[in-house]
C-alpha positions in Angstrom: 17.7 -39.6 -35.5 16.8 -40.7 -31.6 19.5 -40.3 -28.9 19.2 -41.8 -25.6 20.7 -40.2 -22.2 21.0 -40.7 -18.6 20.2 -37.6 -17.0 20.3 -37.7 -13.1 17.8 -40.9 -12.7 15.3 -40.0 -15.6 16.1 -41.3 -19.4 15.2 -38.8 -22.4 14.6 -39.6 -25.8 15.6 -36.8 -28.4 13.7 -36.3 -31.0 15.0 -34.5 -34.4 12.2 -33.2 -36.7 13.6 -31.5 -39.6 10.4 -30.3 -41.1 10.6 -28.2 -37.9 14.2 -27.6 -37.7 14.1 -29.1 -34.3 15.5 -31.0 -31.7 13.0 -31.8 -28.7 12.6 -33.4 -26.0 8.9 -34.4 -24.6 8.8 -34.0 -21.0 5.0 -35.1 -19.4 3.0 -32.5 -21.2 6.0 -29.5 -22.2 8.2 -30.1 -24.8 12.1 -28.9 -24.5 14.0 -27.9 -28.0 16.6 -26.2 -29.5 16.0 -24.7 -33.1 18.0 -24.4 -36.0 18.0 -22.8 -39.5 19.8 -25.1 -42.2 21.5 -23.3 -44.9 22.4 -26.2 -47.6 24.1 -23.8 -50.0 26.6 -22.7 -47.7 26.7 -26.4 -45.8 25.8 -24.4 -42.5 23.6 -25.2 -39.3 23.2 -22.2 -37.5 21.6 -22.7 -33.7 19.1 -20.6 -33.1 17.4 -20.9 -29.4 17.2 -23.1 -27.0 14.1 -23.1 -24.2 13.3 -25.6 -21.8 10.2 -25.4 -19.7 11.3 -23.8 -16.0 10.5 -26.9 -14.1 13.0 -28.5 -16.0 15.5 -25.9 -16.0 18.8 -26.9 -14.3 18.9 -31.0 -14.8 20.4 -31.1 -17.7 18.2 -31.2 -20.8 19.4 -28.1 -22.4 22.9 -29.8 -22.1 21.2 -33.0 -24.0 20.1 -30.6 -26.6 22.7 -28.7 -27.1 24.7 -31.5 -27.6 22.5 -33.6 -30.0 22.4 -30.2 -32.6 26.1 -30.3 -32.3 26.5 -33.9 -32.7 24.1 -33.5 -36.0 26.2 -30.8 -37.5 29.2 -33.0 -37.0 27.9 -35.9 -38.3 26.5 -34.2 -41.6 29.6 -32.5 -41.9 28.4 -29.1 -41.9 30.1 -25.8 -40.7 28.3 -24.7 -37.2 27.3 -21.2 -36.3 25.9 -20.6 -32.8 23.0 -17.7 -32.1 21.9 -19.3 -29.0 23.7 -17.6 -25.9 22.9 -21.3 -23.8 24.3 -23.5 -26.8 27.2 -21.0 -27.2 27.9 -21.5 -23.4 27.7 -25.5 -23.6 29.7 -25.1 -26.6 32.6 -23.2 -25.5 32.7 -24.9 -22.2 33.2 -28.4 -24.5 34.6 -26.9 -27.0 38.1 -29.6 -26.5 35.5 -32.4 -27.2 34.7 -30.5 -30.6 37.0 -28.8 -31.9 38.6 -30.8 -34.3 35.0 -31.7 -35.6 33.9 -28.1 -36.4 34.8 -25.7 -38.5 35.2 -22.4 -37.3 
């Protein structure tokens, strides 16, 4: 799955590698990502940590992260729990754009 957004005037491609339990972002010669464990028994992604290299830090890409794990969960229709103190943050602050789409 590759997601494409428009952060301030620079593009980022998403990358999901589920071998990994990952979704990154490469950024020159640092890779951003947010980590997840899937439980398929109980249907549930559960976020672990996000981290995005400190020169990055502030223009968005956790955001673009964040969002493509959430977007995942939804799509595959499974329950979402949230470790991450930064996804829980993105989460609840978006939480009206999700909502009906995740299971509490």
């Amino acid at each position: 799955m590759h997601k494409m957004s428009q952060l301030s005037s620079q593009t980022y491609k998403v990358e999901h590698n589920c071998k990994l339990s990952e979704f990154s972002i490469q950024l020159n010669n640092n890779k951003a990502y947010v980590s997840y464990t899937l439980d398929k028994n109980k249907n549930n992604i559960t976020i672990n940590h996000t981290e995005v290299p400190q020169f990055f830090q502030g223009q968005g890409v956790g955001k673009q992260l964040a969002e493509a794990v959430i977007h995942y969960a939804i799509q595959e229709k499974f329950d979402l729990t949230i470790i991450c103190s930064f996804a829980k943050k993105y989460y609840q602050e978006n939480e009206s754009r999700f909502k009906n789409h995740i299971s509490d």
